[in-house]
Each structure stands twice: as C-alpha cells, then as structure tokens.
C-alpha positions in Angstrom: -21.9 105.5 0.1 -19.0 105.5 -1.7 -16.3 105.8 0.8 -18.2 103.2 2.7 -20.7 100.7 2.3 -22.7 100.6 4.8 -24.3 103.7 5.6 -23.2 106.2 8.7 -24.6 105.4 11.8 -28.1 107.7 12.3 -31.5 106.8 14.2 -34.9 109.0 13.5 -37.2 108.6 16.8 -40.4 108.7 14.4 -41.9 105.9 11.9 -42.5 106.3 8.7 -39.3 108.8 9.0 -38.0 111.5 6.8 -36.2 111.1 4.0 -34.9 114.6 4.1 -32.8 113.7 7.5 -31.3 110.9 5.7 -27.7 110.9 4.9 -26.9 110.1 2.7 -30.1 110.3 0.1 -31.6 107.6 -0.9 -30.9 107.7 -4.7 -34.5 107.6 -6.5 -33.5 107.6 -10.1 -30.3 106.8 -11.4 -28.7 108.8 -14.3 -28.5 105.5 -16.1 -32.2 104.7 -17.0 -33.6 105.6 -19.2 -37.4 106.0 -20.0 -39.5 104.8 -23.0 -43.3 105.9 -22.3 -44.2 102.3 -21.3 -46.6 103.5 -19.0 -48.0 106.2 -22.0 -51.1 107.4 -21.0 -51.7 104.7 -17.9 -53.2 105.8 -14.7 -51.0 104.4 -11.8 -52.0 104.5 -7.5 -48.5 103.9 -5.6 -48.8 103.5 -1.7 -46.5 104.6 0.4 -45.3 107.2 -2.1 -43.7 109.8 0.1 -40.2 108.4 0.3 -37.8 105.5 -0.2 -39.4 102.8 -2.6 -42.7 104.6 -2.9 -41.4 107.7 -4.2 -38.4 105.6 -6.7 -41.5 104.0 -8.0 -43.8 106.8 -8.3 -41.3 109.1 -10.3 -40.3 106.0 -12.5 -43.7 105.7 -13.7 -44.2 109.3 -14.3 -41.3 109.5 -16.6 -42.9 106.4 -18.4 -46.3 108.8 -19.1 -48.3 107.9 -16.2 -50.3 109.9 -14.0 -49.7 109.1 -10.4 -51.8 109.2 -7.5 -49.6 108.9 -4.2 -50.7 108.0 -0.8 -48.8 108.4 2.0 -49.4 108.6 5.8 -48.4 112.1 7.5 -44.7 112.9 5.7 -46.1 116.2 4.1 -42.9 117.7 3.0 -41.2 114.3 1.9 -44.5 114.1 0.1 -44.6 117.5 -1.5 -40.9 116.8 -2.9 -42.1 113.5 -4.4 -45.1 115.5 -5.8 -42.4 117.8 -7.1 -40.3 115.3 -9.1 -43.2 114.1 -10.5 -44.2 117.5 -12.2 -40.7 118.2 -13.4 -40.7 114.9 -15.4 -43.9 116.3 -16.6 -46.4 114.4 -15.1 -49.6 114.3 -13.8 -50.4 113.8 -9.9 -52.8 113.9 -7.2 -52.1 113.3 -3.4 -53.5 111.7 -0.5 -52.8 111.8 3.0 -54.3 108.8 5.0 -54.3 105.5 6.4 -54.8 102.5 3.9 -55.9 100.2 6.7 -59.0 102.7 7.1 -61.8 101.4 4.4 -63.1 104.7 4.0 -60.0 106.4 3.0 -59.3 103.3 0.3 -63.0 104.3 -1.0 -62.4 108.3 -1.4 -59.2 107.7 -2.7 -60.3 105.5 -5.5 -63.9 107.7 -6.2 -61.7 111.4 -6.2 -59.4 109.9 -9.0 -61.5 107.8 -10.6 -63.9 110.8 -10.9 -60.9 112.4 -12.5 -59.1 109.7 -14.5 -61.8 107.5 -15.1 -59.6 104.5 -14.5 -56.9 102.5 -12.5 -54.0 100.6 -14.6 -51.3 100.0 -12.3 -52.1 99.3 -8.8 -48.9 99.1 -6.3 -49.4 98.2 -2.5 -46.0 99.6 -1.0 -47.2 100.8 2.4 -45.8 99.3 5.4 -44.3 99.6 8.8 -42.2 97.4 11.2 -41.4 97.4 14.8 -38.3 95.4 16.2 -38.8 93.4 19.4 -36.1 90.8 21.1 -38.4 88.2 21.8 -42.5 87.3 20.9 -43.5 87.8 24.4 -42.5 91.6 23.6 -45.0 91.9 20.8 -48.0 93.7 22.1 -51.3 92.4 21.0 -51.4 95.9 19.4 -48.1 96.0 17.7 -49.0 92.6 16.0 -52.5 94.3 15.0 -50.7 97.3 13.7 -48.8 95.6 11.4 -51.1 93.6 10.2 -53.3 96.5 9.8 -51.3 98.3 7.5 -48.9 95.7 5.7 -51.4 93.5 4.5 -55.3 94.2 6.1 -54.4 97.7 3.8 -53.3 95.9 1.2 -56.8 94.0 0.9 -58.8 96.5 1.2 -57.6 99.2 -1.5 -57.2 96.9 -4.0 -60.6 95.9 -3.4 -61.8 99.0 -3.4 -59.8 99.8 -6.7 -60.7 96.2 -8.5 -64.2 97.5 -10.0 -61.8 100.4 -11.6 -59.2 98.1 -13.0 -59.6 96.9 -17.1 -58.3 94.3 -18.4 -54.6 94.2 -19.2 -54.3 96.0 -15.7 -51.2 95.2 -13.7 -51.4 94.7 -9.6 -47.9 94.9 -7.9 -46.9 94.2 -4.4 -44.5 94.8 -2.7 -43.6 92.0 -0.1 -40.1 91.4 1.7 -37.0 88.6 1.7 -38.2 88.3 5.4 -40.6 86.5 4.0 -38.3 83.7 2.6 -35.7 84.3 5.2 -37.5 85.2 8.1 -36.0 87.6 10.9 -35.8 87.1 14.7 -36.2 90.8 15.2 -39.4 91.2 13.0 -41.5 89.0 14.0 -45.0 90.4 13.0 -43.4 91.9 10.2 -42.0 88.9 8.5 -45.8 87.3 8.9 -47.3 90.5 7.0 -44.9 89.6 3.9 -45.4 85.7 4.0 -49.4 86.7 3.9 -48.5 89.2 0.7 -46.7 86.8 -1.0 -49.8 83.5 -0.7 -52.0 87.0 -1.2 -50.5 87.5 -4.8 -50.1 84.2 -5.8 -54.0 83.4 -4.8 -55.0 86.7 -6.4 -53.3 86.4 -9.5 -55.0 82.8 -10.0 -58.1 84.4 -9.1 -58.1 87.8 -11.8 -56.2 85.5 -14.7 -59.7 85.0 -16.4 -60.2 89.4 -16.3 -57.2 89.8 -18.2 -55.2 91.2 -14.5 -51.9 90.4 -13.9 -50.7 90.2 -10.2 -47.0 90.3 -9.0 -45.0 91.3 -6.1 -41.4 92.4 -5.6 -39.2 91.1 -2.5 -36.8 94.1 -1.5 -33.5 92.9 0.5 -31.9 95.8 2.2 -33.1 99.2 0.7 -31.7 102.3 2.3 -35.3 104.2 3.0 -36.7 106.0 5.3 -37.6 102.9 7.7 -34.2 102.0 7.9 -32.8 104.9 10.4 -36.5 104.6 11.7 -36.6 101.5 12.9 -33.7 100.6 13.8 -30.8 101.8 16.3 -27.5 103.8 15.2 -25.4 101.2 15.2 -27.5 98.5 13.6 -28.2 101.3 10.5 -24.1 101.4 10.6 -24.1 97.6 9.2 -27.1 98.1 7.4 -27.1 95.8 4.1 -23.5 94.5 4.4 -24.2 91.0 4.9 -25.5 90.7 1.5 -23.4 89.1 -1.3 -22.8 92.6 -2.5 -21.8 94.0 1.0 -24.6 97.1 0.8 -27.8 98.1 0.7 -29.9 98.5 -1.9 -30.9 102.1 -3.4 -34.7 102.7 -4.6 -33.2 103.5 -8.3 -32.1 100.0 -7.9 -35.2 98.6 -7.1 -38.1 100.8 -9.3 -36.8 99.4 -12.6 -38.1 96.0 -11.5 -42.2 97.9 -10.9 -41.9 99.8 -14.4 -41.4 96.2 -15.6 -43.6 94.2 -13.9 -46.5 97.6 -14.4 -46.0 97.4 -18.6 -46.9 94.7 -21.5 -42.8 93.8 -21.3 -44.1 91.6 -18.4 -47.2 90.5 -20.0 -46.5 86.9 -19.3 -45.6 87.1 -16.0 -48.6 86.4 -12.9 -48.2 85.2 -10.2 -44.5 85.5 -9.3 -42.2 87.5 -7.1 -38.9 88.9 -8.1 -36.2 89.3 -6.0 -33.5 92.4 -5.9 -31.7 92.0 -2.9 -28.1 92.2 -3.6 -27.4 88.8 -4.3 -29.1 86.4 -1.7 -30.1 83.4 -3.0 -34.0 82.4 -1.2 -34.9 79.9 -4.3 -38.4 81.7 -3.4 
C-alpha cells in the first residue's frame, strides 16, 4: 500500500475469505524481526490460523521454536500455505479443519496433539467472524447466535477443553477487538462478542493466577485480513483503516510481535491486561 493508503477497492462474496484473492497481501512477517527462540521447545494451538492474524501469529511462533497446531474453518489452500511457512522456518505443525464452537471438535483437537506433544503452552483464541447490519432489527436471532457461537461460546469451550493440558507458566492469549472499547453501529453482535472476551480474560486470568497461567488479550484496530474484503463492500474496503491516527490499516506483521510477547517469560508479569495496536487511537481501555 505504498502508493496508497488505503487499500484498492475489492469485495469476496464468502466469509472467512481468501487471503490469496487479496491484493494486496497481507504482510505476515516483516523483514525487520527478528527471532530469538523465545518460544524454544513450546507447544502452541493458534485459532483461526489460515490467514490474516492467525497465520502472522502462527509463523511468528514457529520461528521462535514452537510447534503449532492450527485450526481453521474450511480455507484449505490458505491453510496449506500457512502450513507451508511454518515448515520452511523449520517447524513443527499439525492441522485441523473444524468449527471451534463444536465441543467435540475442541475435545479431538486437544487429545490428537496432546497424544502427540504431550502438552499445551500457548493457547491463542483468534477465530472469529462478523456480519454488518444497518440497524438491530436486521440482526437475525441466528446471526446474533452465530457470532456468539464462534467469537466467544468457541472461545470458552477450547480453552476448557485445553486447561487440563496447560502447566504452569502457560500463557492464554485472546484476541478481542477496539470495537469493544469503541463500539460500531455496523457490528452490532460483533462488538458484544469482544466486550464478553475482554471481562472473559480479565475474570480468567484472576481465576488461573494461583496455577501459575497467565491470560491476556490483544485489541486489533484495522488489520488488512481476509475479513476485511469479506465483510465488507468495495467501497467501504477502499477507506479501510484511514481514519486512524496513522491513516492505514494495520498489517498482521504489525500485530504478531505483540502474541510472541505476551506467549514468552518477557511478559511474565503481565495478566490480565489487553494491549492495543491499532494505529494510534487512543480507547484509555
């Protein structure tokens, strides 16, 4: 986005959408960072891995030692390239293709790598979807159960799932939204979902302080992913991130740093809190 800010205008008719129709790429590691096996020999589960965030965090970690388990929904091939970053830094990595609101796909997920790996260190819960609507009466009773299915009732029910696999020193990340400080008369449900992460963390990282588990989230502003051409229209993707104090959106290389971080001993003092990269927008949050 150098010539221009704000990315071209684009629309993909499909949620979570491809990354691979994207143009420009999202940027999912920047030449600048540089890694330092803070995750050496850690065993790391990232939702929502196929693309955008998910996959930034996921290929972050690896080149920090971890092996990575990624769950995504349906995006095979944005999956198999994430899968394929991954091995090139020289990791190690299983897949899963599922739903994270389902219970019984949280419980094979954590038994098959568990089975294998013996052990969960870093936990992130990244999935999530959103559906615009003009006005609350437009929500369907469905829509609103949708979202609340995956952003948060999925959210619950892997890391419960995961928690007897967790040892102490283990790190839970979450990844909620500035919608949930700002709010947004478009999203609705989805603004609800990431309040509900963020009382979530806080309550959970009060509750796991005496096992030795630190719990944090992360509050992306504008990110240029996948869900971005997905969800909205053309035009609306056109001004995408430029009323932010930096006039852009966000790239996932921008944004993955802050997981490696709040996933190692740097962080070890820090529970309970949410950090903010989002361009500049103060939400005193």
């Amino acid at each position: 986005m150098s010539d221009k800010q704000t990315p071209p205008a684009q629309h993909q008719d499909q949620q979570p959408g491809s990354e691979k129709r994207m143009h420009p790429q999202p940027e999912f590691i920047s030449e600048h960072y540089r890694a330092a096996d803070k995750l050496d020999g850690k065993v790391a589960v990232v939702t929502g891995a196929d693309s955008g965030i998910g996959r930034a965090v996921a290929v972050h970690f690896a080149r920090e030692g971890a092996r990575v388990a990624l769950l995504y929904l349906n995006e095979e091939e944005d999956a198999r390239k994430t899968e394929e970053e991954i091995r090139k830094a020289g990791g190690e990595v299983l897949c899963f293709a599922g739903d994270v609101g389902d219970p019984g796909f949280c419980r094979q997920v954590v038994d098959t790598l568990t089975g294998k790996w013996g052990r969960i260190d870093v936990l992130v819960n990244n999935a999530g979807e959103q559906h615009p609507q003009e006005k609350l009466e437009d929500i369907s009773d469905e829509q609103w159960q949708r979202t609340f299915h995956t952003n948060i009732f999925g959210m619950f029910l892997l890391t419960k799932a995961a928690l007897p696999h967790i040892p102490e020193g283990g790190s839970i990340i979450n990844t909620t939204s500035i919608t949930a400080y700002k709010g947004n008369p478009q999203l609705i449900d989805y603004s609800a979902t990431k309040g509900a992460i963020v009382s979530f963390t806080r309550s959970l990282a009060m509750n796991l302080s005496s096992r030795g588990i630190r719990v944090n989230a992360v509050a992306p502003g504008p990110i240029w992913t996948p869900l971005i051409p997905s969800t909205f229209s053309a035009e609306q993707v056109s001004e995408f991130g430029g009323n932010t104090p930096m006039g852009r959106p966000g790239q996932p290389a921008e944004l993955a740093p802050t997981y490696v971080y709040l996933a190692c001993q740097d962080s070890s003092y820090v529970s309970g809190q949410v950090l903010h990269v989002n361009g500049g927008t103060v939400v005193n949050g």
